[in-house]
N, CA, C and O atoms as a Maestro MAE file, in Angstrom:
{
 s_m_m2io_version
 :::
 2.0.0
}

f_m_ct {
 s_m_title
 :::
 protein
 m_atom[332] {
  # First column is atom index #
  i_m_mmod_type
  r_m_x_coord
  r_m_y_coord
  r_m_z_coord
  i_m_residue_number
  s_m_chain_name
  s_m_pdb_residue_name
  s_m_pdb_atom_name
  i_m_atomic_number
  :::
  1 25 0.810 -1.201 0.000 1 A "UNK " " N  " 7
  2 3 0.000 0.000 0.000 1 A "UNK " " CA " 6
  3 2 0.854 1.265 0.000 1 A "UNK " " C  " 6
  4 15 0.423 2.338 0.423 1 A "UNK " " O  " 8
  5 25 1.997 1.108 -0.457 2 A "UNK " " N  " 7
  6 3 3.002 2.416 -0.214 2 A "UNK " " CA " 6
  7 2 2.310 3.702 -1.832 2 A "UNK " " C  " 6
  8 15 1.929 3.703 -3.002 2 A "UNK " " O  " 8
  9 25 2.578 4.527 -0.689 3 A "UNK " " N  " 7
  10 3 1.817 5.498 -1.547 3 A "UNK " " CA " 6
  11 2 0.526 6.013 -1.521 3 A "UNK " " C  " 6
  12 15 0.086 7.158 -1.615 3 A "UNK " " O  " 8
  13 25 -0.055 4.772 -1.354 4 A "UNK " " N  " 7
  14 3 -1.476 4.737 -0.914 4 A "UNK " " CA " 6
  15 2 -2.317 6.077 -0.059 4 A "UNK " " C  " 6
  16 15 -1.599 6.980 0.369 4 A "UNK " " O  " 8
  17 25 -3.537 6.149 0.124 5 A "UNK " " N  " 7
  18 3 -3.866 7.210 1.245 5 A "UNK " " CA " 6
  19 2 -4.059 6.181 2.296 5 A "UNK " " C  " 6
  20 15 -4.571 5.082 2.080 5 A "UNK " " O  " 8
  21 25 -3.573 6.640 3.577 6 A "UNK " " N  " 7
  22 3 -3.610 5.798 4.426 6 A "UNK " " CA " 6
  23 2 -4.735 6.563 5.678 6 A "UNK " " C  " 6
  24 15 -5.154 5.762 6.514 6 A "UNK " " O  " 8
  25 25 -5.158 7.856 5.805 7 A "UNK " " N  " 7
  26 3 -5.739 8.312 6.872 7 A "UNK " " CA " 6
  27 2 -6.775 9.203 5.970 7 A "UNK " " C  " 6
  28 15 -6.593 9.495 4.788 7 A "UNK " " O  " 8
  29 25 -7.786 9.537 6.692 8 A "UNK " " N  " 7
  30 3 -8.590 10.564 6.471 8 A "UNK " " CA " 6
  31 2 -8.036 11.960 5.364 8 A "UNK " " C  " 6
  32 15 -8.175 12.301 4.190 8 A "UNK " " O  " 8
  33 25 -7.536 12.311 6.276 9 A "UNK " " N  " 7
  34 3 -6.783 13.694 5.878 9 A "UNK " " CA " 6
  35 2 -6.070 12.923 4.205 9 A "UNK " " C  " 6
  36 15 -6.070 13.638 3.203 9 A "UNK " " O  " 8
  37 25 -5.711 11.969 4.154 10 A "UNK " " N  " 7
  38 3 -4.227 11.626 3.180 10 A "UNK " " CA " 6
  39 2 -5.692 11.608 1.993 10 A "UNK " " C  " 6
  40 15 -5.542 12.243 0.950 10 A "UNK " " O  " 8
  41 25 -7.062 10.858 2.230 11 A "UNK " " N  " 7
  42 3 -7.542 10.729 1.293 11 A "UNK " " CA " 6
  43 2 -8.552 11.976 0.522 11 A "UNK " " C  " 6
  44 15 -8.861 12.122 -0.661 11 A "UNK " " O  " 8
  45 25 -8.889 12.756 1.720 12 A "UNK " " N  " 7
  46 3 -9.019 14.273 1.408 12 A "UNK " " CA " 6
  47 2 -8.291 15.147 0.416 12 A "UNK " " C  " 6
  48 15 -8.992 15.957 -0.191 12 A "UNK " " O  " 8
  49 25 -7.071 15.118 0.167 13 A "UNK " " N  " 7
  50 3 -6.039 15.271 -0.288 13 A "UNK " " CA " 6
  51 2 -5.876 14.730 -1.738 13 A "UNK " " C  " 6
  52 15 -5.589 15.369 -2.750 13 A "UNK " " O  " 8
  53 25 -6.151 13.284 -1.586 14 A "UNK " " N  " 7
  54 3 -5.962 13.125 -3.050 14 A "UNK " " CA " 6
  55 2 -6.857 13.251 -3.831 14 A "UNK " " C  " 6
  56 15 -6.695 13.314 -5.050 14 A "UNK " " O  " 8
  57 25 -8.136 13.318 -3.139 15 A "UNK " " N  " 7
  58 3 -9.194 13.762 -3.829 15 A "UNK " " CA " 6
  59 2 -9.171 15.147 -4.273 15 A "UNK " " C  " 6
  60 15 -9.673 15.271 -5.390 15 A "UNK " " O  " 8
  61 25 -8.723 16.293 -3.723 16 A "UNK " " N  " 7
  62 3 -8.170 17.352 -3.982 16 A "UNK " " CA " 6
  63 2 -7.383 17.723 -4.697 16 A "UNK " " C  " 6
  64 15 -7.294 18.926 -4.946 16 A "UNK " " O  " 8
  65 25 -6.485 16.718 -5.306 17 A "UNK " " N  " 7
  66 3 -5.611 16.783 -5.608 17 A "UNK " " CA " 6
  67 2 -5.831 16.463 -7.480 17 A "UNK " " C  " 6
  68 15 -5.028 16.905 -8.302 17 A "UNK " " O  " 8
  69 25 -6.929 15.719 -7.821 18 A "UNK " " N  " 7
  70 3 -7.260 14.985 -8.535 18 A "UNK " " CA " 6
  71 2 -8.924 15.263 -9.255 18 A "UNK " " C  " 6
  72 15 -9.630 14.565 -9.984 18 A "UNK " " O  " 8
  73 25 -9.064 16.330 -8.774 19 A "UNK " " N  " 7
  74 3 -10.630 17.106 -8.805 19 A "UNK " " CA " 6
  75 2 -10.448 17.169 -10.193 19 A "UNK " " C  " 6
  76 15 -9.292 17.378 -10.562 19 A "UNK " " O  " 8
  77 25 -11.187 17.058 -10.926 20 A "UNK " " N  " 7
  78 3 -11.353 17.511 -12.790 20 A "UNK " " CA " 6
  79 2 -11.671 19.148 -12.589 20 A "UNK " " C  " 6
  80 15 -12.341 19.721 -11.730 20 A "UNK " " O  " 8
  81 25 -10.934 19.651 -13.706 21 A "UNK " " N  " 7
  82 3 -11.292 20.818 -13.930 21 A "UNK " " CA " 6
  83 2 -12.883 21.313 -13.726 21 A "UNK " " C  " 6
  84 15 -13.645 20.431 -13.331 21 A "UNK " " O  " 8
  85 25 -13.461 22.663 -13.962 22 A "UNK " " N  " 7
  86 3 -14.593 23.198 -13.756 22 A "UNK " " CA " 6
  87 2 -14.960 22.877 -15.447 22 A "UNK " " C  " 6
  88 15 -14.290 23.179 -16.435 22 A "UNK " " O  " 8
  89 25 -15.835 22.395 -15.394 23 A "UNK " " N  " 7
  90 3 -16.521 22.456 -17.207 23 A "UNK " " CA " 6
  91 2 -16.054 20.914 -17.643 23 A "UNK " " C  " 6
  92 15 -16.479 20.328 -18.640 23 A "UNK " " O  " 8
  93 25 -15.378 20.539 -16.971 24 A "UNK " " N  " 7
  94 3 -14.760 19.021 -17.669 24 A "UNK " " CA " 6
  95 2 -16.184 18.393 -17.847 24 A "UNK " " C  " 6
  96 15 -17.177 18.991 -17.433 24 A "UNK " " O  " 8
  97 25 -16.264 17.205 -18.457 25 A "UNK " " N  " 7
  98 3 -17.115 16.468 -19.131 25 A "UNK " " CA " 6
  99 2 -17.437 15.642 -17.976 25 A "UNK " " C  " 6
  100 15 -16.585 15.128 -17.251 25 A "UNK " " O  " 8
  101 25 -19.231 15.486 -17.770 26 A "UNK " " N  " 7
  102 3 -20.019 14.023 -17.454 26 A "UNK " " CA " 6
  103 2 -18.998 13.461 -16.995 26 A "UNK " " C  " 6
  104 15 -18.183 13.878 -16.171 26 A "UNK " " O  " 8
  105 25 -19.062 12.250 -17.684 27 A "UNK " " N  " 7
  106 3 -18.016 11.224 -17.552 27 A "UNK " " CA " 6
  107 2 -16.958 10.853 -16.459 27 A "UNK " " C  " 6
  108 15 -16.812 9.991 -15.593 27 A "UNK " " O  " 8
  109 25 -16.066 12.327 -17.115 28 A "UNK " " N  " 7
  110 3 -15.010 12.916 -16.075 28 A "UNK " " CA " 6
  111 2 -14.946 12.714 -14.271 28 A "UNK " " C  " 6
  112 15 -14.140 12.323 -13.426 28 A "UNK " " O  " 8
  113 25 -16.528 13.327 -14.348 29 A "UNK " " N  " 7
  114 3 -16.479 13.784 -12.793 29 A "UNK " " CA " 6
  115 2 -17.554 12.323 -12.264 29 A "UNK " " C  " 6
  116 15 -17.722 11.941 -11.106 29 A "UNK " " O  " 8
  117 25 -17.990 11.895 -13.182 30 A "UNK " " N  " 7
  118 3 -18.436 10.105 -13.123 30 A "UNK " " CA " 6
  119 2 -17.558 9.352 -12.988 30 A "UNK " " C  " 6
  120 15 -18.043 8.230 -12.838 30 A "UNK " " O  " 8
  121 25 -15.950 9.321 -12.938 31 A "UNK " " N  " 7
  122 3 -14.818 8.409 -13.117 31 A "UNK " " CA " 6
  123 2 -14.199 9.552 -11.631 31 A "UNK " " C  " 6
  124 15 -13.701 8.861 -10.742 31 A "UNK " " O  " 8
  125 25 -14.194 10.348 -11.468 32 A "UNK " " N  " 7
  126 3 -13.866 11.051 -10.507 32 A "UNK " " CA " 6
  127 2 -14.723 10.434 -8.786 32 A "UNK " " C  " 6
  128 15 -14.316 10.075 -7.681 32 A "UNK " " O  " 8
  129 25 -15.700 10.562 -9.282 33 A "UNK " " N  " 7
  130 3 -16.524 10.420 -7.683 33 A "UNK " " CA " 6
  131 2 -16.426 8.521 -7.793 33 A "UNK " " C  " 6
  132 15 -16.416 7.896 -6.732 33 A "UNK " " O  " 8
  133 25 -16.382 8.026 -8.665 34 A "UNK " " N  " 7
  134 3 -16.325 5.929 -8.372 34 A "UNK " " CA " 6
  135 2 -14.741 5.761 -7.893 34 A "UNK " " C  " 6
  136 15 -14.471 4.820 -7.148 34 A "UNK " " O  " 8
  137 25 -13.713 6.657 -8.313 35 A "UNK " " N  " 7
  138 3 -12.242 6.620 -8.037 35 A "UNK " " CA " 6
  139 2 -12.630 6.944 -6.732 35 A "UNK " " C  " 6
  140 15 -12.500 5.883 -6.120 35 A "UNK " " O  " 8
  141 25 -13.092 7.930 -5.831 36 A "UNK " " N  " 7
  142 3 -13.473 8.374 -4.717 36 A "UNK " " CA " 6
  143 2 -13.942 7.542 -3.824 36 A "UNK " " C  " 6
  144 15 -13.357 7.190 -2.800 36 A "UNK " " O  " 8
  145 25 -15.347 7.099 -4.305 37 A "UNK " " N  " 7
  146 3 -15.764 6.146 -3.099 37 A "UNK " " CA " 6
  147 2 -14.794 4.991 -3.094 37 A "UNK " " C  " 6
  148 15 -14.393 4.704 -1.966 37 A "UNK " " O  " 8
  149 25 -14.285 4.207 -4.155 38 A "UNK " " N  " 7
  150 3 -13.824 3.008 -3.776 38 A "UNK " " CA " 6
  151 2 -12.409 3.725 -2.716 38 A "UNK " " C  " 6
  152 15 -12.221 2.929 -1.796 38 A "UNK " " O  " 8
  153 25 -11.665 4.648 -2.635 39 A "UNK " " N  " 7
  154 3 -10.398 5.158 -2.163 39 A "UNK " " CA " 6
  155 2 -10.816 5.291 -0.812 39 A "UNK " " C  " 6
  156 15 -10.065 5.033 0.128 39 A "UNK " " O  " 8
  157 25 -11.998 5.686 -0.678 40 A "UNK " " N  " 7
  158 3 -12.891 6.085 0.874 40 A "UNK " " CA " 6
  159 2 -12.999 4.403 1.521 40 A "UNK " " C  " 6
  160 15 -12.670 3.849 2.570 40 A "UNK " " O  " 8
  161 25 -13.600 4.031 0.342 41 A "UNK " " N  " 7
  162 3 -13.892 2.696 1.217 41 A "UNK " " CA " 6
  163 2 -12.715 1.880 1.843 41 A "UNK " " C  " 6
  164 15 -12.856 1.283 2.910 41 A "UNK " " O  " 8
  165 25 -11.258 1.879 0.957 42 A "UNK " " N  " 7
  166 3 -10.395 1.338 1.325 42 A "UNK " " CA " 6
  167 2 -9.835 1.586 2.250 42 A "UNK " " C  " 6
  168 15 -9.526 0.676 3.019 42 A "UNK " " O  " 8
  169 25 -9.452 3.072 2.554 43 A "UNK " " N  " 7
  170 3 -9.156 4.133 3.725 43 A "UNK " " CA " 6
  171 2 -9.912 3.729 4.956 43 A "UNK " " C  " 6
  172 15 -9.518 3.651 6.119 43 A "UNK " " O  " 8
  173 25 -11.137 3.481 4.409 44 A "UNK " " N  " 7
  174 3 -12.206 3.137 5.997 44 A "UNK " " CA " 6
  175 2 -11.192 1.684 6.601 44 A "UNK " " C  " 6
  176 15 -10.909 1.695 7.800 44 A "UNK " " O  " 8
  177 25 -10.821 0.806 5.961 45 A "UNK " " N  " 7
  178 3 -10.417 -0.351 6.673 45 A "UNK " " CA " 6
  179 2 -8.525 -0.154 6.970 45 A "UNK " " C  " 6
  180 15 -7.614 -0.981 6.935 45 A "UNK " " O  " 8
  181 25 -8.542 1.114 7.214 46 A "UNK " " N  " 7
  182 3 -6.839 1.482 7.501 46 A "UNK " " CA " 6
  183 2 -7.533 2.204 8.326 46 A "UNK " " C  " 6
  184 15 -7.996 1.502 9.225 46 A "UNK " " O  " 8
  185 25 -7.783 3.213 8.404 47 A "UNK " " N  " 7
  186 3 -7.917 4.080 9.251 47 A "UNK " " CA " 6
  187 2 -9.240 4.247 9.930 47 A "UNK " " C  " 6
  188 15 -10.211 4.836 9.454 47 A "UNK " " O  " 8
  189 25 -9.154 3.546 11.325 48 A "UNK " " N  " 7
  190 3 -10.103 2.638 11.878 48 A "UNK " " CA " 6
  191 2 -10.494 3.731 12.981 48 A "UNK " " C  " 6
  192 15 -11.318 3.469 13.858 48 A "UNK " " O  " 8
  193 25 -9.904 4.875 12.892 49 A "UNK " " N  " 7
  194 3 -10.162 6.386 14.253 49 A "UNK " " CA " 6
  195 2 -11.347 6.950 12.974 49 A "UNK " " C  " 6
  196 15 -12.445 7.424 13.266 49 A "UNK " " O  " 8
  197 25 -11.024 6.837 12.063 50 A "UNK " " N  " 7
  198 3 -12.173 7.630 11.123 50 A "UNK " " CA " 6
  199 2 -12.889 6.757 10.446 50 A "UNK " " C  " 6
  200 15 -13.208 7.043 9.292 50 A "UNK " " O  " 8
  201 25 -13.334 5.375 11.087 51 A "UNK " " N  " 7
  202 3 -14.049 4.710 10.106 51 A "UNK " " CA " 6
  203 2 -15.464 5.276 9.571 51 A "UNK " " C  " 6
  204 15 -15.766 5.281 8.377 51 A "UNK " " O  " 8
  205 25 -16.183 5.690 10.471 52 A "UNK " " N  " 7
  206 3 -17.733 6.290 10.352 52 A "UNK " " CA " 6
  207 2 -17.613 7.343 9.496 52 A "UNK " " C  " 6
  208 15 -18.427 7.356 8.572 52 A "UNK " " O  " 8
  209 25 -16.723 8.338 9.557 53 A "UNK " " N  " 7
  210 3 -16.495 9.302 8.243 53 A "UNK " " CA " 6
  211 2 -16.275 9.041 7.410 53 A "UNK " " C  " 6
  212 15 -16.778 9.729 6.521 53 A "UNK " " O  " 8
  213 25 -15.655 8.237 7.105 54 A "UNK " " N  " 7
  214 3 -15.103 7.643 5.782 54 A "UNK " " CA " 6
  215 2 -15.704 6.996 5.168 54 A "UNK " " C  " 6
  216 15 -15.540 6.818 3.961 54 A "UNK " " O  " 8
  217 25 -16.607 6.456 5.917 55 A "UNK " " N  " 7
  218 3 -18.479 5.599 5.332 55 A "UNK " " CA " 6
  219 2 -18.906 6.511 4.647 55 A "UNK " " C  " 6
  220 15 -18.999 6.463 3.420 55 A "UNK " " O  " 8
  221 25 -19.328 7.780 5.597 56 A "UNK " " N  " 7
  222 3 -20.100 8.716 5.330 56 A "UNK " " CA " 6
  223 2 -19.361 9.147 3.649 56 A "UNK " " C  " 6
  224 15 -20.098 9.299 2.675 56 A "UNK " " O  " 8
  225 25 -18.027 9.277 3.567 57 A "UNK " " N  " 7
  226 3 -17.514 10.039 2.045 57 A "UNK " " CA " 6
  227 2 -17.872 8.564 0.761 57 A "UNK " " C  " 6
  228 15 -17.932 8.698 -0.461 57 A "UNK " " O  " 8
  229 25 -18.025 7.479 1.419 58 A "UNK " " N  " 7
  230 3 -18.030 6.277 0.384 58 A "UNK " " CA " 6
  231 2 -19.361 6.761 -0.135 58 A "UNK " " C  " 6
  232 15 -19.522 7.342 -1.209 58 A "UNK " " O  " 8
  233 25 -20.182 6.496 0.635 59 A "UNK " " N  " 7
  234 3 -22.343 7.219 0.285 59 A "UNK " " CA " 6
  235 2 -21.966 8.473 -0.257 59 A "UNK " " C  " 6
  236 15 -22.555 8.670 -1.320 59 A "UNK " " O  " 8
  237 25 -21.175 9.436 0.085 60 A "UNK " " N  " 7
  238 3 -21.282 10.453 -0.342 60 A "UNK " " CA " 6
  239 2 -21.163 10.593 -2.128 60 A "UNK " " C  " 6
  240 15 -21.902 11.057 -2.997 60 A "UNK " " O  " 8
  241 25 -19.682 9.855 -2.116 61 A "UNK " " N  " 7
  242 3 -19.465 9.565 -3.429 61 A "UNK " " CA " 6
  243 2 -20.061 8.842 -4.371 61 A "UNK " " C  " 6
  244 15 -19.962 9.010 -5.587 61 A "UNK " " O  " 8
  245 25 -20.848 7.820 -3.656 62 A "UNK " " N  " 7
  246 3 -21.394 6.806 -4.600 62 A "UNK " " CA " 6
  247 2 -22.833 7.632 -5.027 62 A "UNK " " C  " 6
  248 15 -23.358 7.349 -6.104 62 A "UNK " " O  " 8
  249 25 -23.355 8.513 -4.265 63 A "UNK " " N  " 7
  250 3 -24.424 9.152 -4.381 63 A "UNK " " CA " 6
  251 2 -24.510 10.455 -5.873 63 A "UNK " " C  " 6
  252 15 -25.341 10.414 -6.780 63 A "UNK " " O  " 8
  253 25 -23.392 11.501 -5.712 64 A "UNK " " N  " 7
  254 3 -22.703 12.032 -6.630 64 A "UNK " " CA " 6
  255 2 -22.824 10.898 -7.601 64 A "UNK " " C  " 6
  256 15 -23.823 11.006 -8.311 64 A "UNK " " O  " 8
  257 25 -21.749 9.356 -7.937 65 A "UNK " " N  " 7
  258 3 -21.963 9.201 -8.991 65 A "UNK " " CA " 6
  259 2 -23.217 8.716 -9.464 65 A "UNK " " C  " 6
  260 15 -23.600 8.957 -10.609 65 A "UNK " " O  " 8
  261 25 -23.842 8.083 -8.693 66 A "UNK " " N  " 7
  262 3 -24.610 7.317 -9.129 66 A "UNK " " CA " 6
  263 2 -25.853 8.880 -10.128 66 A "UNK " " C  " 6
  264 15 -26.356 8.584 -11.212 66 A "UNK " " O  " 8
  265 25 -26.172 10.689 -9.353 67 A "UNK " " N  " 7
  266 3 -26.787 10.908 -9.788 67 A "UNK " " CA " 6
  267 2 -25.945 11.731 -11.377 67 A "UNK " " C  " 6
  268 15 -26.521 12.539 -12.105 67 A "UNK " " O  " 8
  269 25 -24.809 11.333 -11.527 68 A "UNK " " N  " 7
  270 3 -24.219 11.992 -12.770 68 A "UNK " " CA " 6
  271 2 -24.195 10.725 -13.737 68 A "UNK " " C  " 6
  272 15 -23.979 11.199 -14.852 68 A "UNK " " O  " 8
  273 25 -24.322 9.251 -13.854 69 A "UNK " " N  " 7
  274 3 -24.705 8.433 -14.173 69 A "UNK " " CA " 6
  275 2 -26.235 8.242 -14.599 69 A "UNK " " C  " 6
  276 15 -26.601 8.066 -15.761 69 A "UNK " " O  " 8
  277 25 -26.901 8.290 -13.709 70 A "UNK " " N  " 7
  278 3 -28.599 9.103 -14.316 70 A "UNK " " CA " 6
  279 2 -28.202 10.004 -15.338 70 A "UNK " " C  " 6
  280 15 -28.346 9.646 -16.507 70 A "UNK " " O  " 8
  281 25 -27.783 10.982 -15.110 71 A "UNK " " N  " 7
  282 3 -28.266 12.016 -16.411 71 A "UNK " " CA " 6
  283 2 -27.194 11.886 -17.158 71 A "UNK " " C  " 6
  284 15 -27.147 12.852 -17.920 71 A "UNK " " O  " 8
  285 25 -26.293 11.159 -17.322 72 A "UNK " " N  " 7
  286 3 -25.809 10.593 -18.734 72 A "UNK " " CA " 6
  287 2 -27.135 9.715 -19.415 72 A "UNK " " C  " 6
  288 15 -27.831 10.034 -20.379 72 A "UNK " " O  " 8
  289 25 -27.196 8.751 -18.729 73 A "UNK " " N  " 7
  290 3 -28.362 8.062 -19.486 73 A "UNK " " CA " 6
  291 2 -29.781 8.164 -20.012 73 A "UNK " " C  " 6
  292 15 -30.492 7.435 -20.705 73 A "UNK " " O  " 8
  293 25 -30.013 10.041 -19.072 74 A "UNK " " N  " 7
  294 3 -31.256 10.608 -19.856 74 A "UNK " " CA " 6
  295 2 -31.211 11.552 -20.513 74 A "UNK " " C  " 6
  296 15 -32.239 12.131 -20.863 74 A "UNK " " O  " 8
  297 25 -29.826 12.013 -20.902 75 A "UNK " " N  " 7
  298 3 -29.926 12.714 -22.440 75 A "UNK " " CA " 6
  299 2 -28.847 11.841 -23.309 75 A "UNK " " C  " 6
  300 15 -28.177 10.904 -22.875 75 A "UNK " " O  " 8
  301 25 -28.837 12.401 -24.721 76 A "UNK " " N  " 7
  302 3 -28.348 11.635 -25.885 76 A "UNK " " CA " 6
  303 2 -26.728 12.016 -25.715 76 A "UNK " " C  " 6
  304 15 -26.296 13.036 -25.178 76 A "UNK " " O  " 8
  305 25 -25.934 10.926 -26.316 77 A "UNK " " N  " 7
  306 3 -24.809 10.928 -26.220 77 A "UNK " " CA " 6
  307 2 -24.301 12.074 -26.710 77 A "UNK " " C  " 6
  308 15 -25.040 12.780 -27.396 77 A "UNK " " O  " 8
  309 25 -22.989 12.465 -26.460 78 A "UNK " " N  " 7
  310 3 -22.298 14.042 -26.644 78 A "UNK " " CA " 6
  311 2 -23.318 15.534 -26.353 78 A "UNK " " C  " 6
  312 15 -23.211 16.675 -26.805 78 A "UNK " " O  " 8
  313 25 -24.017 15.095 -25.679 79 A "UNK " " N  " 7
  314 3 -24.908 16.209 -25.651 79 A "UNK " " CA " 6
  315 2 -24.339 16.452 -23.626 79 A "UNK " " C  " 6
  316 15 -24.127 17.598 -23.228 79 A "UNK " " O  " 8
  317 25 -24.269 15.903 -23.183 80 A "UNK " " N  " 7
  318 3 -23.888 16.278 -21.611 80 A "UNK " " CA " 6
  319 2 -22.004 16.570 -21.519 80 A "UNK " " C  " 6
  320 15 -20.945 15.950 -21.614 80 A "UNK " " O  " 8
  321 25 -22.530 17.927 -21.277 81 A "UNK " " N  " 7
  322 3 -20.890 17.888 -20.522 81 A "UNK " " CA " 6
  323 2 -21.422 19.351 -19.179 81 A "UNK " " C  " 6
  324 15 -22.440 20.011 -18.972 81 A "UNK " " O  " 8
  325 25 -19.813 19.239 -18.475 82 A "UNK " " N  " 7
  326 3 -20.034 20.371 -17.509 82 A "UNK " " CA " 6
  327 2 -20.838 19.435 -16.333 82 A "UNK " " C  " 6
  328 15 -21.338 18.321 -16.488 82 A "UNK " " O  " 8
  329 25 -20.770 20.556 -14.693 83 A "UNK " " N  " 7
  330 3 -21.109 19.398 -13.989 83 A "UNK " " CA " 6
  331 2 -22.809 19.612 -13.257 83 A "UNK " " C  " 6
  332 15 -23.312 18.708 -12.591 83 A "UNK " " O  " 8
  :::
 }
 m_bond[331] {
  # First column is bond index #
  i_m_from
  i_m_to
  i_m_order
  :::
  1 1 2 1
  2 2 3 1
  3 3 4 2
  4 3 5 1
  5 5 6 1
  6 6 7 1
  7 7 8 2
  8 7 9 1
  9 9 10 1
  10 10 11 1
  11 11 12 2
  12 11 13 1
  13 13 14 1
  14 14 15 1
  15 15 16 2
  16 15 17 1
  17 17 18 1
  18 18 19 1
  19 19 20 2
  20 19 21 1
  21 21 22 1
  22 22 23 1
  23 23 24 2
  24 23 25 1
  25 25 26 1
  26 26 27 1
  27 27 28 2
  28 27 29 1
  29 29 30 1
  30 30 31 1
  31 31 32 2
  32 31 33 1
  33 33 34 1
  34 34 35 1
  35 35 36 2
  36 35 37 1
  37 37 38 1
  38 38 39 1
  39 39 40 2
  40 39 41 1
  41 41 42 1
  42 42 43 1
  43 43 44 2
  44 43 45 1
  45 45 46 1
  46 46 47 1
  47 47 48 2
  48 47 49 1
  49 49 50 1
  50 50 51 1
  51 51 52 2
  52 51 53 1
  53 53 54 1
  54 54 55 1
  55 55 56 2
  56 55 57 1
  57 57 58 1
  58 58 59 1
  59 59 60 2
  60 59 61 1
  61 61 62 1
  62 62 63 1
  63 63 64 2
  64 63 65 1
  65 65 66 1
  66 66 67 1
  67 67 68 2
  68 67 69 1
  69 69 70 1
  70 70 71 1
  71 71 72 2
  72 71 73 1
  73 73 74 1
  74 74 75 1
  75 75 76 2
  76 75 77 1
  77 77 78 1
  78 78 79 1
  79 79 80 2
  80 79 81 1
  81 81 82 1
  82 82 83 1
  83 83 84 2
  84 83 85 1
  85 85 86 1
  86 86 87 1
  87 87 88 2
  88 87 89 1
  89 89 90 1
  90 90 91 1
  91 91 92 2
  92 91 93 1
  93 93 94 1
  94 94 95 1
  95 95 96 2
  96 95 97 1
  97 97 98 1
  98 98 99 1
  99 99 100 2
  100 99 101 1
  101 101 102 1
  102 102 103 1
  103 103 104 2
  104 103 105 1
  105 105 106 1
  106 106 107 1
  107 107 108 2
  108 107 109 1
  109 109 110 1
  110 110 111 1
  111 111 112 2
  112 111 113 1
  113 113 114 1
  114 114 115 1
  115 115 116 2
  116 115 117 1
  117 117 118 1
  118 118 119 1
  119 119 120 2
  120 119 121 1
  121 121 122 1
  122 122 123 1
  123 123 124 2
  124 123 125 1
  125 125 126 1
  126 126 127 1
  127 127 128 2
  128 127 129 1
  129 129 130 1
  130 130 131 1
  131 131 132 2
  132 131 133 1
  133 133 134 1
  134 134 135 1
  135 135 136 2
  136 135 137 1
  137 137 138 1
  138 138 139 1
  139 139 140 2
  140 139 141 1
  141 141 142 1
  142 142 143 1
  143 143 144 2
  144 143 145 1
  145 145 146 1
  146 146 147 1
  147 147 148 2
  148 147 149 1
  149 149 150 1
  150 150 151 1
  151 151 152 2
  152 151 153 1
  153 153 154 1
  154 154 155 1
  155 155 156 2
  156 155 157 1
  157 157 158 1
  158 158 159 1
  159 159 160 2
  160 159 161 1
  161 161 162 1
  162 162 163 1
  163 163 164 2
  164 163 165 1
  165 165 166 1
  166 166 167 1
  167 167 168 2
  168 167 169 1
  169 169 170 1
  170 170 171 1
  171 171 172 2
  172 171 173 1
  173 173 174 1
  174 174 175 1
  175 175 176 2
  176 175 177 1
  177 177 178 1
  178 178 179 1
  179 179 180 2
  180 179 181 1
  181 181 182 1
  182 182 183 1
  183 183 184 2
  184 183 185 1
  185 185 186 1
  186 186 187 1
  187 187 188 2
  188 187 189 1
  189 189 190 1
  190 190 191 1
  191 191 192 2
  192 191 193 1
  193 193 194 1
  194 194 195 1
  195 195 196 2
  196 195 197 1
  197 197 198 1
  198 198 199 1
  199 199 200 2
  200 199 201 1
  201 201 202 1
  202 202 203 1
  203 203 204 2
  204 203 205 1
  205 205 206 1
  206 206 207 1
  207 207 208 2
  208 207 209 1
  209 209 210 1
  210 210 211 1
  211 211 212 2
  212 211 213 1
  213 213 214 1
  214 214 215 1
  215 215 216 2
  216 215 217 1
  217 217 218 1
  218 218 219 1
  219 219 220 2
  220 219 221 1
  221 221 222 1
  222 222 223 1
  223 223 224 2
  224 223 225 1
  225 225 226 1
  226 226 227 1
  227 227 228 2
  228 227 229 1
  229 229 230 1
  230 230 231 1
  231 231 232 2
  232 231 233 1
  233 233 234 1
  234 234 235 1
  235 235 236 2
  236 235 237 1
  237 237 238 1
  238 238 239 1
  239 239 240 2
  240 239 241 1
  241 241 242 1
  242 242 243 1
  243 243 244 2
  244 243 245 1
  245 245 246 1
  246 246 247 1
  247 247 248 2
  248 247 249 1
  249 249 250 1
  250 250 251 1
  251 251 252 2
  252 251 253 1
  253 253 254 1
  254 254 255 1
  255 255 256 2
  256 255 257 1
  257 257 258 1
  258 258 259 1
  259 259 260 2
  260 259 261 1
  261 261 262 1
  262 262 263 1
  263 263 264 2
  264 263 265 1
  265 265 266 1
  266 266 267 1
  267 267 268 2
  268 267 269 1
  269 269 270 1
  270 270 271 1
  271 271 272 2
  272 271 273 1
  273 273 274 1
  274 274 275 1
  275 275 276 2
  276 275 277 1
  277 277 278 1
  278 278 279 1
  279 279 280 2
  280 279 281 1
  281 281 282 1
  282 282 283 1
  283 283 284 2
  284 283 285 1
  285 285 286 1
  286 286 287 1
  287 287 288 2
  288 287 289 1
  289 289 290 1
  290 290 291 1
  291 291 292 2
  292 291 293 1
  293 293 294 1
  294 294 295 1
  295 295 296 2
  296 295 297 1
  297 297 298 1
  298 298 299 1
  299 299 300 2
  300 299 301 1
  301 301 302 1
  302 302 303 1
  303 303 304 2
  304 303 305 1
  305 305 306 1
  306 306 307 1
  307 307 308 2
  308 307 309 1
  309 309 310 1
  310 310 311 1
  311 311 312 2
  312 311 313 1
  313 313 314 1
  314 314 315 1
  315 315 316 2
  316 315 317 1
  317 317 318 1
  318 318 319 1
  319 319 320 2
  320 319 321 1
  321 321 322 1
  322 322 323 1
  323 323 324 2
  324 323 325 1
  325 325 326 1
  326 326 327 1
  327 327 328 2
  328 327 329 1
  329 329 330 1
  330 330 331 1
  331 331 332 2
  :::
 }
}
């Protein structure tokens, strides 16, 4: 796991670190928030002082993607971008 985010704060960070531009495409910030929750979820089983928060950012994220995933699939392709 070297390298890895290992605490709260470390995964805050890379999420920060790794944010898509403002205007970037659907998709983008759909591959952004699933990179997120799964990083949250992994973090939750290291860093066991912040497990309940780190739940809370997994739902958080999966929620984000799941509703930018909806509205890819209810308008027509190349027609969604921006967030």
């Amino acid at each position: 796991m070297e390298n890895e985010p290992q605490t709260l704060r470390d995964a805050h960070s890379v999420a920060t670190a790794r944010r898509p531009r403002p205007g970037a495409e659907v998709s983008e910030w759909l591959r952004f928030h699933q990179a997120n929750a799964r990083m949250y979820r992994e973090v939750s089983e290291v860093d066991r002082w912040h497990h309940h928060e780190l739940k809370y950012w997994v739902g958080f994220e999966e929620r984000k993607a799941e509703e930018l995933a909806a509205r890819m699939r209810s308008v027509p392709a190349g027609v969604v971008s921006g967030k």
